[in-house]
C-alpha positions in Angstrom: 22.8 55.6 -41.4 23.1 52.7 -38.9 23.4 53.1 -35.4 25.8 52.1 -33.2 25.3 48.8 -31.5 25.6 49.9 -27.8 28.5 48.2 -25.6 25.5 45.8 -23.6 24.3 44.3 -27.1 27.9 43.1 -28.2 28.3 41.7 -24.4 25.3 39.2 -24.6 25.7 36.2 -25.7 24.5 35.0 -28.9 20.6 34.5 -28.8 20.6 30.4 -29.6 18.3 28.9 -32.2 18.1 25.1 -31.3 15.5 23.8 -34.0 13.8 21.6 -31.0 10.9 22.3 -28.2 11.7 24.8 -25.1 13.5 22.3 -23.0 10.6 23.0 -20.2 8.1 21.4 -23.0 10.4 18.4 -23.0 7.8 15.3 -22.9 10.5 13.6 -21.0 11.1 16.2 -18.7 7.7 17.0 -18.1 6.9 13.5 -16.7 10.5 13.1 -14.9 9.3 17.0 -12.8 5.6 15.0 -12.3 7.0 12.2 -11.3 9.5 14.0 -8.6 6.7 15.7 -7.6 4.7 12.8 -7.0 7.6 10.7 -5.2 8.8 13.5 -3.3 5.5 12.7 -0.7 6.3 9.0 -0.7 9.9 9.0 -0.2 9.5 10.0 3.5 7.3 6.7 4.7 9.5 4.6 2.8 12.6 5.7 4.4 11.2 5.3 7.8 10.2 2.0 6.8 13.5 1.6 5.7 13.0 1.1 1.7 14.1 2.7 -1.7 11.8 3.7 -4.3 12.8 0.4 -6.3 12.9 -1.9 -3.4 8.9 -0.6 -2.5 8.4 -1.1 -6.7 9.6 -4.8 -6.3 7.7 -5.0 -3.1 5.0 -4.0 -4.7 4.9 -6.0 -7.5 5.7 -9.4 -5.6 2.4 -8.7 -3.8 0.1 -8.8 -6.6 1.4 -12.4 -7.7 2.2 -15.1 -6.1 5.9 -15.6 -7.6 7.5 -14.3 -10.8 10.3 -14.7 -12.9 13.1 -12.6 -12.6 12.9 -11.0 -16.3 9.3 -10.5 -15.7 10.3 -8.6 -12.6 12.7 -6.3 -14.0 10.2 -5.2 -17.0 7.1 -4.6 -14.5 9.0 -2.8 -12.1 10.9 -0.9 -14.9 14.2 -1.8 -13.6 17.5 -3.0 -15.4 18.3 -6.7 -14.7 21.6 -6.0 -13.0 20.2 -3.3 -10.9 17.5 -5.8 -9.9 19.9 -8.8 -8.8 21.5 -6.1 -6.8 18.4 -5.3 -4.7 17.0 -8.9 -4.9 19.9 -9.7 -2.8 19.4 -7.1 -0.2 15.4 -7.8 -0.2 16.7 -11.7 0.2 18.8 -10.5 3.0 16.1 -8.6 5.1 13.7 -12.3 4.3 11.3 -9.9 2.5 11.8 -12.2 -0.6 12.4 -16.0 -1.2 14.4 -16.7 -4.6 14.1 -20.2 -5.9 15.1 -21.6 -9.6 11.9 -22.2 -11.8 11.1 -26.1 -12.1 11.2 -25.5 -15.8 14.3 -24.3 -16.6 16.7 -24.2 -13.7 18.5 -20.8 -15.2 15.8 -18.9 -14.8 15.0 -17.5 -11.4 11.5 -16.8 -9.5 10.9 -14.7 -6.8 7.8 -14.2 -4.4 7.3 -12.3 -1.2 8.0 -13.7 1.7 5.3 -13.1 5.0 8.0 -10.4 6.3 7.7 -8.9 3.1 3.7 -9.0 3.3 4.2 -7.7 6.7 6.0 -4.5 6.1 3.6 -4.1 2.9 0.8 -4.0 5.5 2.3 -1.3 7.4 3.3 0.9 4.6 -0.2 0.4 2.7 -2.0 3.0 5.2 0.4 6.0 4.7 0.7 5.3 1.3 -3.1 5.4 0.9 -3.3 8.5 2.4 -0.8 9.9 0.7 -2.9 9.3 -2.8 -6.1 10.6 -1.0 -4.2 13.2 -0.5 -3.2 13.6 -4.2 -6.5 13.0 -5.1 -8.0 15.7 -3.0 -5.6 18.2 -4.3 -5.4 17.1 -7.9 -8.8 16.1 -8.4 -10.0 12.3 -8.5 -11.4 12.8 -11.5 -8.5 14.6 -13.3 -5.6 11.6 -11.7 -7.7 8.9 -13.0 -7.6 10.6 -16.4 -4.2 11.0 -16.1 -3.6 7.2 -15.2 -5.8 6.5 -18.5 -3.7 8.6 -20.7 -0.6 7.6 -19.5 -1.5 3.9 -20.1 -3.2 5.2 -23.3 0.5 6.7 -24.2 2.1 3.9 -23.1 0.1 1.2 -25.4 0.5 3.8 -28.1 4.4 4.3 -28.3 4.7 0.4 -27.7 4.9 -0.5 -30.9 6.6 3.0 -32.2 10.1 2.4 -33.4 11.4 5.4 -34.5 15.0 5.3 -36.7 17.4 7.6 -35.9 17.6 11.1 -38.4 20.7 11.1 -40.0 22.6 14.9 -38.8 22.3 17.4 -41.5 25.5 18.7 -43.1 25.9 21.6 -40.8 25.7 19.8 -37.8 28.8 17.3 -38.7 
């Protein structure tokens, strides 16, 4: 003979059965909580310095060329383009920038960084180098450069991945 089911069983909710990984093993998720935690000890220096995350990325960019184009911009920063025009203007604003059109095709737009811009890199750079010592020391040298490596290796490996969407089963419709 069965037993009853008691009163607490029928009360909890239904046990789901998502046919996908634990949410916490997410691959996305996992590097969106690693990259908080990474950004959460930068965001301090760049607010007192008076920057967003994306304006530093820009910043940062600009000061490894000597000018770029706009589109080029926007992919190596990882930022949309209309996001971008957005904070190229407020980076032009501030003269950390100088926009100019390319003598090639006047359309296209090409930024640089401008000696302000160069300036305030220079007084960030020391904080932020500390703050990756820092990471280092606590993480392990070693173990962050590996990490750099696989996450380029990952990268370069899903660049040419183009995966087609799974039509829904039956069930799911």
């Amino acid at each position: 003979m069965a037993t009853p089911k008691k009163s607490a069983d029928r009360d909890a909710p239904p046990e789901r059965r998502i046919p996908m990984r634990d949410f916490s093993k997410s691959l996305p998720m996992s590097l969106l909580r690693a990259r908080e935690a990474v950004m959460r000890q930068f965001r301090p220096s760049l607010r007192r310095h008076g920057l967003t995350e994306q304006q530093w990325r820009i910043l940062r960019a600009l000061s490894a060329v000597d000018a770029i184009e706009v589109t080029e911009l926007a992919r190596s920063a990882c930022l949309l383009g209309p996001s971008l025009s957005r904070i190229l203007r407020d980076l032009e604003a501030r003269q950390l920038i100088e926009r100019r059109a390319a003598k090639a095709d006047l359309r296209r737009g090409v930024v640089s960084i401008s000696q302000k811009g160069l300036r305030l890199i220079e007084l960030v750079a020391p904080t932020s180098e500390f703050i990756y010592a820092a990471i280092a020391e606590r993480y392990g040298a070693q173990k962050l450069a590996e990490l750099q490596n696989m996450l380029a290796s990952l990268e370069s490996s899903l660049a040419t991945l183009h995966v087609t969407e799974v039509a829904p089963s039956e069930d799911a419709r």
